[in-house]
Structure formats: C-alpha cells, structure tokens
N, C-alpha and C positions, 0 to 999 in steps of 0.2 A: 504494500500500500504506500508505503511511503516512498520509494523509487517511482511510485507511477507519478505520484505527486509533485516531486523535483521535477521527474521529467515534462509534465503537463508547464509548468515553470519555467522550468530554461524553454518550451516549446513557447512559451507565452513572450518571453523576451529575448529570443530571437526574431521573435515576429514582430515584435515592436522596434527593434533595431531597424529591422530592412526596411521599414515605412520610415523611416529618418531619412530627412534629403540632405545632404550636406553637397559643399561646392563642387566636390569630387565628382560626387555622384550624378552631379544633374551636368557635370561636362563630360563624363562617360554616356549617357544618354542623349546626349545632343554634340556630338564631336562635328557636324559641320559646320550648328553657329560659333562655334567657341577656335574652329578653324578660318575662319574667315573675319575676325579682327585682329586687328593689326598686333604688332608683340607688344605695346604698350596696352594696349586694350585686355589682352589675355593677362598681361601680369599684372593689371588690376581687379582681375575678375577671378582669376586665382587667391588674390588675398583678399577677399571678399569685402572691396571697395569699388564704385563706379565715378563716372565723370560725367559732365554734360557730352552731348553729342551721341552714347551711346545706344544703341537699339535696345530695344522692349526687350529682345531676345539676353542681350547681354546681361541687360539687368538682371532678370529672372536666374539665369545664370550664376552671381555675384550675389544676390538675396534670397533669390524663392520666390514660392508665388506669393502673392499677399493675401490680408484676409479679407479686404476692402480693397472697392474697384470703385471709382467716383467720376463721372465723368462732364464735362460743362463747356461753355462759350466764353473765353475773356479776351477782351478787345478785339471778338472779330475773328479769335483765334480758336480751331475746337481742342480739347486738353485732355488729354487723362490723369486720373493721380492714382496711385498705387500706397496703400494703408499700411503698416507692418504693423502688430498690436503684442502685446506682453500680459502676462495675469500678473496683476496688483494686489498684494492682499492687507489688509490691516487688522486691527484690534478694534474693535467699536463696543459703547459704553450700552450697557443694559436696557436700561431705560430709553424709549422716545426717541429708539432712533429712526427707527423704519415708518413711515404713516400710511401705516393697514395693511399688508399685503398679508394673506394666510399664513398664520405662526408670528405673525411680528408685527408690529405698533406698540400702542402703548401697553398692553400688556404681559411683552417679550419677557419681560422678566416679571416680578415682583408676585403676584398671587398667582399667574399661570406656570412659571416654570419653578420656583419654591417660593418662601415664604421671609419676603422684605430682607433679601440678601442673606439670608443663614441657609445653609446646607445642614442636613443632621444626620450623619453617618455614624449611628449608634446613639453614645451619650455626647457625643464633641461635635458642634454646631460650628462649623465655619463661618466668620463674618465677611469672607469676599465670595468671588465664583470660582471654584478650583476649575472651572472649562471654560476659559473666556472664548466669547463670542468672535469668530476671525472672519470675515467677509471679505472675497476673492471676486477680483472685476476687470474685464480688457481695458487695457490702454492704451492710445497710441501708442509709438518709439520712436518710427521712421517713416515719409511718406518721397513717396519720389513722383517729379512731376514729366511729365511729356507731353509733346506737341510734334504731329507727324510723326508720328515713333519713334521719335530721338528722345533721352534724357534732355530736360531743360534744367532742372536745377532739384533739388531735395533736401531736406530737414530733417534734424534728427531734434526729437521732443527730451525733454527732462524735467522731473518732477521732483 
C-alpha cells in the first residue's frame, strides 16, 4: 500500500513538472521563431528578458503566455497588452473584513466561528486565533505592450 502511494506521488509530480513551461522549453517547441531573430534577440530571450521591436512570438518565448489579453485603440493606433499576474496573499483581521459574501462579513468571526476571540481547547481558552485568517488574490507583475506585433514598451508593477 504504501509503494503504491509514493508511486501515485512521484506519478503526480512528474506530471506537474512537464506542464511547467520554462524558456527552455517553449524554445524546444518552437525552434523556428527562436531561429529566426537575430543573436541579440535570442540572447535576450534566452535570459528571459525582451526589448521593444520584438515579435509576439518572441515575447511569448522570453515570458509565457499571459493570463490576461487586453486589447484597444490609442491615438488611432490598434494595441495589445499582454497581463502577467502572481498570487498575493496576506493576513487579514477577523472582524469586518469581507461585506457578505457566504462564510464572511460581519460575522467571520466573533459568535459564528467561536466565541469573542477565545478558542477552548479543553480547560485553556486562547485569547487570539491560533489559525489566522490568510486570503490569496492575482496581481499584476508584468504587462507588455504591442502594436502591429512588435513589442512597444512594458512594465513591471511593484507592491
């Protein structure tokens, strides 16, 4: 039983490895865009940085796909922008933080999940929350901009 279980395991993350794209990987699967710019172009695309001018393809190449695709008109100009996002997670306070959604508002804590901050694990009453509350959310990082399918410029965000 328990061999079958390791092996169900390493079977599990092996399989989550190969769905990993890394730069390597996604210029083994596309060797004719990544042969067709120029050796400046590839030895930034290799270290997984781009420049203006670059193709869509390159990008993708040098980041990934994105998880956000935006598209629009500015001055006359049509544009794409490509989103790159990260999970954020913090700590947030018991009380009033969320307004209403099922399981959370005002009464996240206090009479629905125990009683006015005391936990009672036997005879010893805890006066905090031994399991704070951690709430996980996308965030930008990186957005890359294009026009005609060239790189025009990009941002990297910071919080």
């Amino acid at each position: 039983m328990y061999y079958k279980l390791c092996g169900g395991f390493v079977g599990l993350f092996v399989l989550f490895l190969s769905g990993c794209s890394t730069v390597e990987s996604r210029i083994q699967s596309n060797p004719q865009v990544y042969g067709s710019l120029s050796p400046a172009g590839q030895a930034l695309v290799r270290q997984g940085r781009i420049r203006e001018g670059l193709p869509k393809a390159a990008v993708y190449l040098a980041w990934g796909s994105p998880d956000r695709i935006r598209s629009g008109v500015r001055s006359g100009q049509t544009f794409e922008a490509w989103t790159y996002t990260t999970l954020r997670s913090e700590f947030v306070p018991d009380y009033n933080y969320y307004p209403g959604a099922y399981g959370f508002g005002y009464f996240r804590g206090g009479l629905w999940r125990h009683n006015h901050f005391f936990y009672s694990f036997g005879p010893y009453p805890y006066p905090f929350d031994p399991y704070p509350d951690v709430v996980s959310y996308e965030v930008p990082y990186k957005t890359v901009f294009f026009e005609s399918g060239r790189c025009t410029g990009w941002e990297y965000l910071r919080y």
